[in-house]
C-alpha positions, 0 to 999 in steps of 0.5 A: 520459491524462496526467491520469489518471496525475497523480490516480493518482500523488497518490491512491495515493502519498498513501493510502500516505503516509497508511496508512504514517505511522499505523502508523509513529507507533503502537506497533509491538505494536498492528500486530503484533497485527493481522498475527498475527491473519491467522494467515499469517506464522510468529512470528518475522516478525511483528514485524520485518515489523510496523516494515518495512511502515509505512516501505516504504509511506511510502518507495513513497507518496512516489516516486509523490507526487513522480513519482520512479521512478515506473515503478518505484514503481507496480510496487512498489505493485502488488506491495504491493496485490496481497500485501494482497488476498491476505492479506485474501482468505485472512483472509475466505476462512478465516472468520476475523473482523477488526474492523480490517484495520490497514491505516490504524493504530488507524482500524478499516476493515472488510476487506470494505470494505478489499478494495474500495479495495484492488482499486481502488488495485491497477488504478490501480497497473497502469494507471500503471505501463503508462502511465509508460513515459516520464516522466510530466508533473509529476514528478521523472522528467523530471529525472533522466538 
């Protein structure tokens, strides 16, 4: 098991380091674009969510990366991964065509395909967070009082 929660800490924490950095780096317009595309969120959150996200997702990948908080963070990710299928789902369901999530920046991913990896990071998120009750091997959390 202790493996299993060491790949889920690098696997999830990475791809929301990654995901995180490639919008952070792009113009904050180009990702605000998407999410008005999902015709979810009121005109004025757009964009102040467009900046947010990008450095939430960073600062979540990183505490799991590293093992700090990692209950924490796992349960963090689990209630980001949980809003993304949601949202993608409500975009899908509604028939509206994406050609890119905007979920890794300007690199278009199909949101069927999106959905997948989202279910699939969101069940490792639950499984770490049900198996961090004590800290787990290799992280910062053994360090902490």
């Amino acid at each position: 098991m202790k493996s299993i929660v060491l790949i889920a800490r690098a696997l999830i924490g990475g791809l929301l380091i990654y995901a995180g950095f490639m919008k952070a780096v792009g113009p904050s317009a180009e990702f605000a674009a998407v999410i008005s595309t999902y015709k979810i969120l009121p005109a004025d959150l757009i964009t102040p969510i467009s900046i947010a996200i990008p450095y939430l997702e960073m600062w979540i990948g990183l505490f799991l990366f590293f093992g700090l908080y990692t209950r924490h963070a796992s349960l963090a990710a689990t209630f980001l991964f949980s809003l993304f299928l949601i949202a993608l789902s409500s975009v899908l369901l509604r028939g509206i065509d994406l050609v890119s999530c905007g979920c890794f920046g300007p690199e278009a991913i199909s949101p069927r395909y999106t959905i997948l990896l989202d279910a699939v990071l969101l069940v490792l998120s639950v499984t770490l967070f049900r198996q961090t009750k004590i800290p787990p091997p290799y992280s910062l959390d053994g360090t902490l009082p």
